[in-house]
DOTIBA-744282 format. One record per atom (N, C-alpha, C): residue number from 1; residue in three letters; x, y, z; atom name; chain. Coordinates in steps of 0.02 Angstrom, whole numbers, plus 50000, padded with zeros to 5 digits. Layout:
[NUM, "ALA", [X, Y, Z], "CA", "A"]
...
! end
This chain:
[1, "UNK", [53826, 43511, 42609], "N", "A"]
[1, "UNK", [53831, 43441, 42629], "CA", "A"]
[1, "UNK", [53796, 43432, 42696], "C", "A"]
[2, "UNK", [53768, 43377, 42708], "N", "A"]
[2, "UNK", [53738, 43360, 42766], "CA", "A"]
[2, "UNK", [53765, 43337, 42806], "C", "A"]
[3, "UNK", [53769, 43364, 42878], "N", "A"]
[3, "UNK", [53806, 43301, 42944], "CA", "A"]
[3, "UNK", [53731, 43266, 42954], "C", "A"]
[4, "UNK", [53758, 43242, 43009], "N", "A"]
[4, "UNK", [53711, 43189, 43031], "CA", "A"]
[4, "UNK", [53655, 43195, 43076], "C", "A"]
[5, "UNK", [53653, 43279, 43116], "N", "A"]
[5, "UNK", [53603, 43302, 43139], "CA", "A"]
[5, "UNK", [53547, 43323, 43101], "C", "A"]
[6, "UNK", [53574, 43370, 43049], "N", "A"]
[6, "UNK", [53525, 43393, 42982], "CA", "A"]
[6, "UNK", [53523, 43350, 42953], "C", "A"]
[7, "UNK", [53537, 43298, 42938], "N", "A"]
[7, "UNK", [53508, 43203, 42912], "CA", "A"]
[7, "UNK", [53448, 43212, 42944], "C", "A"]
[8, "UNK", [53477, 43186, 43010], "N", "A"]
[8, "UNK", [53411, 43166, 43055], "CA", "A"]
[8, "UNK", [53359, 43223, 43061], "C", "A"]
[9, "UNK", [53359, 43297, 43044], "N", "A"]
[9, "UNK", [53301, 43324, 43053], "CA", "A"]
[9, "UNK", [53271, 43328, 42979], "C", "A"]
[10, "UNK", [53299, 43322, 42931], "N", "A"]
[10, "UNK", [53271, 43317, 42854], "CA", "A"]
[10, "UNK", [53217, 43231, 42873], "C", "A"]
[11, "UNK", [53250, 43185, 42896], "N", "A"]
[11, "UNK", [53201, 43112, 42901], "CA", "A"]
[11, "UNK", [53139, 43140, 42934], "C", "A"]
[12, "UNK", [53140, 43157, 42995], "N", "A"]
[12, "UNK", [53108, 43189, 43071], "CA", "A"]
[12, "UNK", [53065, 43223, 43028], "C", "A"]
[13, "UNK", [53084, 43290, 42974], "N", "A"]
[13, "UNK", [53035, 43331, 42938], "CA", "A"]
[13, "UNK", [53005, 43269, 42877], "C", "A"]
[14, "UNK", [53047, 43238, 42861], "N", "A"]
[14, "UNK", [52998, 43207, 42800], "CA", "A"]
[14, "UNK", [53002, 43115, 42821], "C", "A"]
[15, "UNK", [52963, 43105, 42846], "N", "A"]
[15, "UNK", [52952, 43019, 42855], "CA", "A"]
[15, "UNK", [52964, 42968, 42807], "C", "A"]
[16, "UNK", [52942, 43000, 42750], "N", "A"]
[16, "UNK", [52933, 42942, 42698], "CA", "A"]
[16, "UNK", [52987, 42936, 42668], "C", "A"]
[17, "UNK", [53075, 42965, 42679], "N", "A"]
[17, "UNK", [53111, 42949, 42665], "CA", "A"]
[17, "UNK", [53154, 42876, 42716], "C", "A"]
[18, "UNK", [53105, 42859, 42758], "N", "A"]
[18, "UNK", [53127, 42818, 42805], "CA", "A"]
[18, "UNK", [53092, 42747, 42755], "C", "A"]
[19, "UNK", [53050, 42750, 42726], "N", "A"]
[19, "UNK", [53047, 42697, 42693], "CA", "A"]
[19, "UNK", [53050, 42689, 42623], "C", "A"]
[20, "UNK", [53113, 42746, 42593], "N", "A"]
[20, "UNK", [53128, 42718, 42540], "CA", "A"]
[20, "UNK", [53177, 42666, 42531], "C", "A"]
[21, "UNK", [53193, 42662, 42475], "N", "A"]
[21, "UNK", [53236, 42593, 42464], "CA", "A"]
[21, "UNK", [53316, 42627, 42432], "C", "A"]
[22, "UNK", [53356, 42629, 42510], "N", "A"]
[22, "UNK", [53412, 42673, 42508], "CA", "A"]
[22, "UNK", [53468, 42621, 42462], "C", "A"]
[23, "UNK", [53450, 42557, 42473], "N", "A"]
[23, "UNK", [53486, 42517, 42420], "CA", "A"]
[23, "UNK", [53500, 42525, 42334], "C", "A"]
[24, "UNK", [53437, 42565, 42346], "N", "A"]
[24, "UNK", [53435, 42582, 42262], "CA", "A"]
[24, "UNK", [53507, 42652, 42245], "C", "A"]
[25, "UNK", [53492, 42695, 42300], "N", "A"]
[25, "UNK", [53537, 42740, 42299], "CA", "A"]
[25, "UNK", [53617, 42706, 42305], "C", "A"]
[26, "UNK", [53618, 42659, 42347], "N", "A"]
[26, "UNK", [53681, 42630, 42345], "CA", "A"]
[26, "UNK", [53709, 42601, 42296], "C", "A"]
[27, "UNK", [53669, 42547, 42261], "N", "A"]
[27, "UNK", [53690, 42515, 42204], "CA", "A"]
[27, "UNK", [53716, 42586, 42148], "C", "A"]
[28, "UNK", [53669, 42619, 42145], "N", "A"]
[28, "UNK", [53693, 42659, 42096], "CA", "A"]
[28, "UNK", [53762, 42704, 42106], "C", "A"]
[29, "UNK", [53780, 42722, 42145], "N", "A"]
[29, "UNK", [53840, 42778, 42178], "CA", "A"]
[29, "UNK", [53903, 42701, 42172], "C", "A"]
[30, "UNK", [53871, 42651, 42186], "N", "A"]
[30, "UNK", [53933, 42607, 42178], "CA", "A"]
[30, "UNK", [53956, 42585, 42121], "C", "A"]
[31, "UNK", [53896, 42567, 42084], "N", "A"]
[31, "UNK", [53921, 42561, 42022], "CA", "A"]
[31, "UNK", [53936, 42617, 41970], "C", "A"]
[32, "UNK", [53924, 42678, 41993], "N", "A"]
[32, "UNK", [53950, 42747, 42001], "CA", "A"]
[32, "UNK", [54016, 42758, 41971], "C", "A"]
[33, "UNK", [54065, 42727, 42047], "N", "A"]
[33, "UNK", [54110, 42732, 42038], "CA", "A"]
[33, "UNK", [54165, 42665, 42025], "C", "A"]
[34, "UNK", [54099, 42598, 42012], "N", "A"]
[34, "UNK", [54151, 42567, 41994], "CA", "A"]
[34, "UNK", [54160, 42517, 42042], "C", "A"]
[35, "UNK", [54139, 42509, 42076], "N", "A"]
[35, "UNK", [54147, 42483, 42133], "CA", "A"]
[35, "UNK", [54103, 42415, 42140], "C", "A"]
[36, "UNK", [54135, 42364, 42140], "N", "A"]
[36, "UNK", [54095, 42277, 42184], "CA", "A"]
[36, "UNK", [54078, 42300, 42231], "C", "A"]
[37, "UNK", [54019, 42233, 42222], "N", "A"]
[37, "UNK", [53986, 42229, 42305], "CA", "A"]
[37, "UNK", [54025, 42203, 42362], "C", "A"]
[38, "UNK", [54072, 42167, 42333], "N", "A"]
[38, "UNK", [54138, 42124, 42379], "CA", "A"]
[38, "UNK", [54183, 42185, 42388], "C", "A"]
[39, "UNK", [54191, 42236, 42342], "N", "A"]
[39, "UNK", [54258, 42271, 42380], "CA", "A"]
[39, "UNK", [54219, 42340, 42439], "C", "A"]
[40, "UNK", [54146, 42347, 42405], "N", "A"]
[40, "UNK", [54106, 42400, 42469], "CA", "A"]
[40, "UNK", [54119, 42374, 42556], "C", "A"]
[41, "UNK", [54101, 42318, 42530], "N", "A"]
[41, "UNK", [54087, 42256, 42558], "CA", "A"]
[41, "UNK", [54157, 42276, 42624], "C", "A"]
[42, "UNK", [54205, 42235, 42607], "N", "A"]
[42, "UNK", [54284, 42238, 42623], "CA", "A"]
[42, "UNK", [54295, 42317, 42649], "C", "A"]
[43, "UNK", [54286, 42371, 42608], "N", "A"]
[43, "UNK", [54291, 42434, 42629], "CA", "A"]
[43, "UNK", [54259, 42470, 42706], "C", "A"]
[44, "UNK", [54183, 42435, 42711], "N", "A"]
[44, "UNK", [54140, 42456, 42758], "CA", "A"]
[44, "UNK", [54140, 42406, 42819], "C", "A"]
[45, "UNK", [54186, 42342, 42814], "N", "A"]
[45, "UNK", [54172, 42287, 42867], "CA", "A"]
[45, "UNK", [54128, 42249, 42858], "C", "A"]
[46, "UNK", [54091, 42222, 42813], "N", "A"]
[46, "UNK", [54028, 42187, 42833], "CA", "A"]
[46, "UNK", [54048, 42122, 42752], "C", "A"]
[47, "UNK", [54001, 42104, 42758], "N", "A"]
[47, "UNK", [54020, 42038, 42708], "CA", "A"]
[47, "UNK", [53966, 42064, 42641], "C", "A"]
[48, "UNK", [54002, 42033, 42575], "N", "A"]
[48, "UNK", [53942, 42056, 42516], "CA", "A"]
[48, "UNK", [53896, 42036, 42529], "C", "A"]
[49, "UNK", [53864, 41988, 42564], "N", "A"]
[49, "UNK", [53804, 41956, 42552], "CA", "A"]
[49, "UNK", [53743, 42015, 42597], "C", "A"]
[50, "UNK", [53784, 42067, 42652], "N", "A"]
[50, "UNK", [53744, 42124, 42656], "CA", "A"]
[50, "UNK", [53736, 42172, 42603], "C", "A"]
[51, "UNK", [53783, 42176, 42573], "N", "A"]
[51, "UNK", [53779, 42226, 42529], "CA", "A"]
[51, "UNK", [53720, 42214, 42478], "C", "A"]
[52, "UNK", [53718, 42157, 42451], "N", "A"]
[52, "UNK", [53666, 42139, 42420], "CA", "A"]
[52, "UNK", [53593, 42141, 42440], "C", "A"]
[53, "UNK", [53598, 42121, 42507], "N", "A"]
[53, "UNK", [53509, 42117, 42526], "CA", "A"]
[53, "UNK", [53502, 42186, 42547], "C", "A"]
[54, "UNK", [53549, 42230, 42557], "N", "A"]
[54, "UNK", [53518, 42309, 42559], "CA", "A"]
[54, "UNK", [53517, 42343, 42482], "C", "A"]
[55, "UNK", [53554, 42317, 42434], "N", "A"]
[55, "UNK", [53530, 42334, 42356], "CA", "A"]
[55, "UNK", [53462, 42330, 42352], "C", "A"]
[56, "UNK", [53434, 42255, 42367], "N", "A"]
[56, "UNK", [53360, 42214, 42350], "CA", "A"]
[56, "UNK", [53314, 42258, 42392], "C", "A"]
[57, "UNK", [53344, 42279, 42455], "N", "A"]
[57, "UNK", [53286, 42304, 42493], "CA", "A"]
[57, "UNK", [53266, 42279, 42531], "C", "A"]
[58, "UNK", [53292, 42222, 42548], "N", "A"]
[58, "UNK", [53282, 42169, 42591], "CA", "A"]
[58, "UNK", [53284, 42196, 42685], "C", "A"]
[59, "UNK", [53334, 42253, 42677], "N", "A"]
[59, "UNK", [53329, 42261, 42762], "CA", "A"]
[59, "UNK", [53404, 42341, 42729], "C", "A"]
[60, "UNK", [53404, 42393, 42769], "N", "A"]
[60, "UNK", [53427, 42421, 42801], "CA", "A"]
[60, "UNK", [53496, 42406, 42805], "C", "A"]
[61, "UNK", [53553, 42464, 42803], "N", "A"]
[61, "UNK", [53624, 42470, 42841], "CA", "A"]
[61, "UNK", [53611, 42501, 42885], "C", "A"]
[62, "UNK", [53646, 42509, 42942], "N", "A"]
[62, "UNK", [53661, 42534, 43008], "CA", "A"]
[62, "UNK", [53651, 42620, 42991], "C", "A"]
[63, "UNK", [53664, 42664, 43032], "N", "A"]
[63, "UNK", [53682, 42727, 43016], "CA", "A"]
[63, "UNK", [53737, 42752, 43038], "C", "A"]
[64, "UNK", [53776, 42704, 43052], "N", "A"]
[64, "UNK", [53873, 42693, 43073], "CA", "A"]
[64, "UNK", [53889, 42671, 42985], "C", "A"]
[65, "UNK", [53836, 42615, 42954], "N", "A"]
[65, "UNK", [53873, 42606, 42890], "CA", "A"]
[65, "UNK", [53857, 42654, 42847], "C", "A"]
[66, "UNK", [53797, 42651, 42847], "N", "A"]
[66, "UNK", [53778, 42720, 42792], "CA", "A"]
[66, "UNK", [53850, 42766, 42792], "C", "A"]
[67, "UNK", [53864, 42794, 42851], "N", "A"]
[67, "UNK", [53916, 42845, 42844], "CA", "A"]
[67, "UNK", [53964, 42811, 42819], "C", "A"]
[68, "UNK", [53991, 42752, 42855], "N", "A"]
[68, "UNK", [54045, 42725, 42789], "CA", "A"]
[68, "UNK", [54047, 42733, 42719], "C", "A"]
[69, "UNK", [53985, 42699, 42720], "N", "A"]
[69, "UNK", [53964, 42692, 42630], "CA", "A"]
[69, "UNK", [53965, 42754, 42613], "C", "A"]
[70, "UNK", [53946, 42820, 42623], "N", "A"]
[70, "UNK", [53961, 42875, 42599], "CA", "A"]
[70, "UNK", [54024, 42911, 42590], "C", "A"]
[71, "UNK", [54049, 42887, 42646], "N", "A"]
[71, "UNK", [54141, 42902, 42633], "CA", "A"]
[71, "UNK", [54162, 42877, 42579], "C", "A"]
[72, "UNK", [54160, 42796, 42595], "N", "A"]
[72, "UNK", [54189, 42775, 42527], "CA", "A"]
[72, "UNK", [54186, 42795, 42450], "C", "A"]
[73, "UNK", [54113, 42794, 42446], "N", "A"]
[73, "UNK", [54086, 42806, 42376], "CA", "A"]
[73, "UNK", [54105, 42891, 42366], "C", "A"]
[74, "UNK", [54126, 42919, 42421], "N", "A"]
[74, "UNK", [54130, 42998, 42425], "CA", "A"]
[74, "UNK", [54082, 43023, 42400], "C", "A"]
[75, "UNK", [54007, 43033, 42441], "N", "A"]
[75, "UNK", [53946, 43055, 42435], "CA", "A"]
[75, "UNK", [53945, 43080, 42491], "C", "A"]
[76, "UNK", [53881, 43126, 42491], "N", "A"]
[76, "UNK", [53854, 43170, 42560], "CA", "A"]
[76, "UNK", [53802, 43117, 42574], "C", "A"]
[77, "UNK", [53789, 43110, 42647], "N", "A"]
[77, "UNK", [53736, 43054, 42660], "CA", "A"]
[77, "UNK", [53669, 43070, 42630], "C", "A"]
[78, "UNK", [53644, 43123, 42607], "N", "A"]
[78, "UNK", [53584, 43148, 42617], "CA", "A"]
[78, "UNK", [53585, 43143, 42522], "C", "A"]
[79, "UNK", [53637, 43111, 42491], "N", "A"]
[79, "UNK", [53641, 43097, 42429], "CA", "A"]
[79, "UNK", [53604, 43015, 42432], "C", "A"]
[80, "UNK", [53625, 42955, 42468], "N", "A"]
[80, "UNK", [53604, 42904, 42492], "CA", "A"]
[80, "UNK", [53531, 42909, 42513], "C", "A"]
[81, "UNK", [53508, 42948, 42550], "N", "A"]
[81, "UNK", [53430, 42957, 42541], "CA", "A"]
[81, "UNK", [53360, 42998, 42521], "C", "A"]
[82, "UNK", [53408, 43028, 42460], "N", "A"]
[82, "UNK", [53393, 43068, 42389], "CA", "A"]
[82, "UNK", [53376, 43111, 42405], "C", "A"]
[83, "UNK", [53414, 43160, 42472], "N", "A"]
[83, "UNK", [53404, 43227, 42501], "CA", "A"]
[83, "UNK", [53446, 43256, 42444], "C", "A"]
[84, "UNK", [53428, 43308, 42389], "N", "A"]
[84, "UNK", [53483, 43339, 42356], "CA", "A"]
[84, "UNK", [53483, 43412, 42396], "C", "A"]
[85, "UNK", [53527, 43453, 42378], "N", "A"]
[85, "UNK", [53533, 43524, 42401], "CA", "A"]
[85, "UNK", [53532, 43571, 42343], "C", "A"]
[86, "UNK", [53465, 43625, 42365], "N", "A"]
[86, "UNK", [53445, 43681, 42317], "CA", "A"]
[86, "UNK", [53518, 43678, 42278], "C", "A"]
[87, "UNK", [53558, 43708, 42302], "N", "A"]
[87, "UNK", [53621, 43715, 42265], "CA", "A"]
[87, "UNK", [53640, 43659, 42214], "C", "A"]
[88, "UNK", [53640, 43614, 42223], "N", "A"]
[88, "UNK", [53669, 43546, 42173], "CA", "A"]
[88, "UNK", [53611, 43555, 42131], "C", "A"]
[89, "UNK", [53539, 43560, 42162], "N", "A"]
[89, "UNK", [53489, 43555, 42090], "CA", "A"]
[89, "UNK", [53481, 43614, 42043], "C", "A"]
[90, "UNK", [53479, 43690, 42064], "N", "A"]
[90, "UNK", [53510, 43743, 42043], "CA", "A"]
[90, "UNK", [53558, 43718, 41971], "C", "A"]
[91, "UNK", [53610, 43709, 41981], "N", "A"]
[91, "UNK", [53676, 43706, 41946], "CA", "A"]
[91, "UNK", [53647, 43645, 41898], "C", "A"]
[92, "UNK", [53637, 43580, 41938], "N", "A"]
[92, "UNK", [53635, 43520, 41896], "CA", "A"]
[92, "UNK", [53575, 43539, 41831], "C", "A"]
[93, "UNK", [53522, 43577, 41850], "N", "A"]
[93, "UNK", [53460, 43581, 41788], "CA", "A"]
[93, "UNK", [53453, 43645, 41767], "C", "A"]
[94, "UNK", [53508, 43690, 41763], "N", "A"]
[94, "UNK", [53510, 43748, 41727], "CA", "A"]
[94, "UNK", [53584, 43754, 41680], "C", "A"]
[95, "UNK", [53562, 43715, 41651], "N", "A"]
[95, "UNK", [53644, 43728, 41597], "CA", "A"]
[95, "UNK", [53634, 43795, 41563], "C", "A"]
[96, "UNK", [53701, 43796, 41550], "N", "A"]
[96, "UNK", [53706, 43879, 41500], "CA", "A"]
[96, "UNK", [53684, 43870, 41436], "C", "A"]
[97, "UNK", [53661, 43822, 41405], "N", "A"]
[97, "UNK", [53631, 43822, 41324], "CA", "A"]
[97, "UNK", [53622, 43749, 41326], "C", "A"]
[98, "UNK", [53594, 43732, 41266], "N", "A"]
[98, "UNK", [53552, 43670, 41250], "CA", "A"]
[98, "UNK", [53640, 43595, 41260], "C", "A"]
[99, "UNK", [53681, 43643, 41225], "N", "A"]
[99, "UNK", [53739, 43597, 41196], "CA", "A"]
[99, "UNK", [53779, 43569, 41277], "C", "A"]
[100, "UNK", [53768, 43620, 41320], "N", "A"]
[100, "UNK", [53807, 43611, 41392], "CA", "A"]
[100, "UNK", [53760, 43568, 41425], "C", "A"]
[101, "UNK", [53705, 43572, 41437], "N", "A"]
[101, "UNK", [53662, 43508, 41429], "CA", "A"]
[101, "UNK", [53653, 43440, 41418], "C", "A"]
[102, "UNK", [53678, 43447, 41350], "N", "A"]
[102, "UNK", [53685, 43380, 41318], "CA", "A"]
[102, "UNK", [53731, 43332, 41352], "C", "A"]
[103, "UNK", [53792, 43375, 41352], "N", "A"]
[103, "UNK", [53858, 43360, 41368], "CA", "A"]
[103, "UNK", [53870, 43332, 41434], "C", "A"]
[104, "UNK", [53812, 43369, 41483], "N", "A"]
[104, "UNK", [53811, 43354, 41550], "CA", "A"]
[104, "UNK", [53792, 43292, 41539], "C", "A"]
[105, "UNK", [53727, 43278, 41521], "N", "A"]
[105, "UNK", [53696, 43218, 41511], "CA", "A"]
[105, "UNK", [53728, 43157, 41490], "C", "A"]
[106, "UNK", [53762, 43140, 41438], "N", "A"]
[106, "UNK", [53813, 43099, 41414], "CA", "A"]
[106, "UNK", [53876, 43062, 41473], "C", "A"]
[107, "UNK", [53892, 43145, 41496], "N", "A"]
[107, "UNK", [53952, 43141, 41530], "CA", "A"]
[107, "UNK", [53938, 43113, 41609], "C", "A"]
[108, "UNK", [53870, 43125, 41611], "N", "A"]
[108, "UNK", [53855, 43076, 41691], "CA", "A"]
[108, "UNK", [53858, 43009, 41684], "C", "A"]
[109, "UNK", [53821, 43003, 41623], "N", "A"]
[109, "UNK", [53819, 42931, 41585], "CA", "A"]
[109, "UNK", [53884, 42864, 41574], "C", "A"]
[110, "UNK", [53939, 42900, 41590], "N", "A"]
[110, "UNK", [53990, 42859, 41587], "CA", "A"]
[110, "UNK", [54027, 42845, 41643], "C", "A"]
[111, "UNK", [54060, 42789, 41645], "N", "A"]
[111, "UNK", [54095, 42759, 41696], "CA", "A"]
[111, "UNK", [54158, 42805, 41723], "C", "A"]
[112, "UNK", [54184, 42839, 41779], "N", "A"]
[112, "UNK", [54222, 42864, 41783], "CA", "A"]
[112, "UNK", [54290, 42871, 41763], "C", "A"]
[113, "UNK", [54319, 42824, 41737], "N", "A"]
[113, "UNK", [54349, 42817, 41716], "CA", "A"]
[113, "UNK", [54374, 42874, 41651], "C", "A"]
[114, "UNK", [54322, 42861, 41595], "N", "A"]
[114, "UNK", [54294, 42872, 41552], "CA", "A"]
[114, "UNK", [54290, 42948, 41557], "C", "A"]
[115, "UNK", [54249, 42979, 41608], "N", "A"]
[115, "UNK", [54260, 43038, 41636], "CA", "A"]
[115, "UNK", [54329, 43086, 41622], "C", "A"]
[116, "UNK", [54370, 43045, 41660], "N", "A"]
[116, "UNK", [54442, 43072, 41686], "CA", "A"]
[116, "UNK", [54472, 43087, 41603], "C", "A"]
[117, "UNK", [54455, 43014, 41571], "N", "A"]
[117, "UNK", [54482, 43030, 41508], "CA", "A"]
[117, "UNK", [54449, 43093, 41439], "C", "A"]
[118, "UNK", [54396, 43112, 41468], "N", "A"]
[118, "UNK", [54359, 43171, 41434], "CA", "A"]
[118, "UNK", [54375, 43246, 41472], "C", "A"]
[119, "UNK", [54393, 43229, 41525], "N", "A"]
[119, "UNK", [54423, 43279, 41542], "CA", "A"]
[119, "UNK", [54493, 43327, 41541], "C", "A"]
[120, "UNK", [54521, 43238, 41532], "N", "A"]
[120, "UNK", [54603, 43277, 41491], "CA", "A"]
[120, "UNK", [54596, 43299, 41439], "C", "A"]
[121, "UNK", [54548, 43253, 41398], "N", "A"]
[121, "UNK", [54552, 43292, 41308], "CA", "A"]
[121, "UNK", [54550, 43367, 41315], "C", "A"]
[122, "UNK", [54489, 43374, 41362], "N", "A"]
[122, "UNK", [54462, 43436, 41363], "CA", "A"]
[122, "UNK", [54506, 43488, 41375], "C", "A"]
[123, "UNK", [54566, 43475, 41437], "N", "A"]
[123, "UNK", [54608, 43526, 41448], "CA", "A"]
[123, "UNK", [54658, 43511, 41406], "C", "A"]
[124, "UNK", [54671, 43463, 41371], "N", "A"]
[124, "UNK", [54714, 43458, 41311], "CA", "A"]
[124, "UNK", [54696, 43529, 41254], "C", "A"]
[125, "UNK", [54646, 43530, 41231], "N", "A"]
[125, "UNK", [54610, 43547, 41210], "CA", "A"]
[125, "UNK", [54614, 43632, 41201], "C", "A"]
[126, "UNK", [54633, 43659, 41257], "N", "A"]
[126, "UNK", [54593, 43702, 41294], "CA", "A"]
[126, "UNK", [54669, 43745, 41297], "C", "A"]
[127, "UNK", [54734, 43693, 41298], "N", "A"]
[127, "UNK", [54800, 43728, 41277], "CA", "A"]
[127, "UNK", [54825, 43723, 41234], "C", "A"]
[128, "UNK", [54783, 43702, 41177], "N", "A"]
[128, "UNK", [54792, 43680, 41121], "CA", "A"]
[128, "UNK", [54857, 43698, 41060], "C", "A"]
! end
């Protein structure tokens, strides 16, 4: 996971993450987990109508909110500006066979919720 010094030297080493469109990363981790733009919104201090024009791209959060917004959504910041870590990509694109794969794929695909409930089956399952 990234603090906020190795943030700032991953930007410092790579520039062009300074002008991506970190909104895009946001919208997605929020609706991720489920989450309005009114309750991010409420969570981080600021009103939806920011939340939105940093979706669009319109302008920037702080780097006081960013860290909010990462708490909340419970992300590493460097997830927000599509820094992944060898380790997460390692694991995430080497499944153990075609079928664990699949499964991954599907299973990112759904609302968390949804998740939780594939996961009990599973340990249902599993003490069968």
């Amino acid at each position: 996971m990234h603090d906020m010094h190795t943030l700032a030297r991953e930007i410092q080493n790579r520039p062009y993450l300074l002008g991506m469109n970190i909104g895009n990363q946001i919208r997605h981790f929020r609706k991720q987990q489920g989450i309005t733009q009114e309750e991010l919104a409420q969570k981080i201090g600021v009103r939806q109508y920011s939340i939105a024009r940093w979706e669009k791209g319109h302008n920037n959060p702080t780097p006081e909110k960013i860290g909010k917004i990462a708490e909340v959504l419970g992300v590493a910041l460097g997830d927000l500006y599509g820094i992944v870590e060898k380790s997460k990509t390692v694991i995430s694109k080497a499944p153990k066979n075609k079928r664990v794969g699949k499964m991954q794929e599907v299973f990112e695909k759904l609302p968390p919720d949804k998740q939780r409930a594939i996961l009990s089956h599973a340990k249902a399952l599993l003490k069968g």
